[in-house]
N, C-alpha and C positions, 0 to 999 in steps of 0.2 A: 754452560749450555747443556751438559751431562746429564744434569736434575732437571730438563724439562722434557715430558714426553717428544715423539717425535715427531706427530702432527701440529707441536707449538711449533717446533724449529720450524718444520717447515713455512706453516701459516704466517712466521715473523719472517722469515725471509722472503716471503713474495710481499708481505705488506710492507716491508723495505724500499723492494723496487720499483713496486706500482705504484704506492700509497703518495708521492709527489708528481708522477705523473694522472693519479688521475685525479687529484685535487688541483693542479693544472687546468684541466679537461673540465672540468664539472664547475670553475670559476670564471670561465673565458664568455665574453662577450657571445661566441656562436652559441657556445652550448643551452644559454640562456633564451636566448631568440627561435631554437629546435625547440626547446622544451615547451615555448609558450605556441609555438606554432601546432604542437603534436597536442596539448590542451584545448589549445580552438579546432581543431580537425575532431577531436575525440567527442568535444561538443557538439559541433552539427551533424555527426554521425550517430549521435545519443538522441538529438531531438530529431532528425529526417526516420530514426526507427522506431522513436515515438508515435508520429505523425503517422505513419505507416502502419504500424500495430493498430493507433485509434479510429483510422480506417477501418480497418478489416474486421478490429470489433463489432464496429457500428455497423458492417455490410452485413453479421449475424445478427444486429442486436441484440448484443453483450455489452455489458457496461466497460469502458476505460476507466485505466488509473484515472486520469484526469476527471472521469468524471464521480471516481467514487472521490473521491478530494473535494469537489464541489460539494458532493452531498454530505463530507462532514463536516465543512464551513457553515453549512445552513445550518447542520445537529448540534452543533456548537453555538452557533447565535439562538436558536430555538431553546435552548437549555440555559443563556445567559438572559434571556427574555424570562422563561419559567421563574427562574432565582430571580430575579427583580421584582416579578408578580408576588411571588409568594412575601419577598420584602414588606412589599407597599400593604400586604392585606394582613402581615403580624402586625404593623404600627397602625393599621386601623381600628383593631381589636381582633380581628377575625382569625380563622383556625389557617398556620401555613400548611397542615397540612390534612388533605384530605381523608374521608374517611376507604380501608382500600373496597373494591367491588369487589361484590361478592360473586364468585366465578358460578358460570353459569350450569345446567346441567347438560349433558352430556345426550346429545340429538341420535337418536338412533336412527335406524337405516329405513328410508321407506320401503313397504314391502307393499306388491303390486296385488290391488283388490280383484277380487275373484265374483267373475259377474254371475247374476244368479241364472240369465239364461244364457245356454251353449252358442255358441258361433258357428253357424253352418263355411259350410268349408264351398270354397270355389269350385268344385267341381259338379256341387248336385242338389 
């Protein structure tokens, strides 16, 4: 025991003492029936502050998890549609892929036309 430092001794002498009791503890019929108990409490307190949150999003309209999920179910099915498209129209002969658009120019800022006669003013 001389050649081991002396945070092993120690560390081996508590996991001596404890180490059957708490393999005891952690195989017992209770301990098993708490644990599943303290998983299903941790569940409806996961989905009740889900529920909660996707409220309070929606009372700003802001999107929920939930609801960007749905939106990439759809971007998912939307893009396994595209890839089937483009399938059907290479074994037809046709090009799968498009040619890309040419970006467009660049709109500048309307600027406000200058009339040619003055505006008289409300007071005269």
């Amino acid at each position: 025991m001389a050649d081991k430092p002396i945070w092993r001794q120690v560390y081996d002498r508590v996991a001596a003492e404890v180490g059957p009791r708490l393999t005891d503890v952690t195989g017992s019929e209770e301990f098993a029936g708490a644990t599943a108990n303290a998983a299903a409490m941790r569940r409806r307190m996961m989905r009740d502050l889900e529920q909660r949150s996707r409220r309070w999003l929606h009372m700003w309209n802001l999107p929920a998890g939930s609801d960007i999920n749905v939106l990439r179910r759809e971007i998912g099915e939307l893009e396994r549609q595209v890839r089937d498209l483009s399938k059907r129209l290479e074994e037809l002969g046709g090009s799968a892929k498009p040619e890309p658009a040419k970006p467009r120019p660049a709109r500048r800022p309307a600027t406000p036309k200058k009339s040619a006669t003055p505006r008289k003013s409300a007071k005269g």
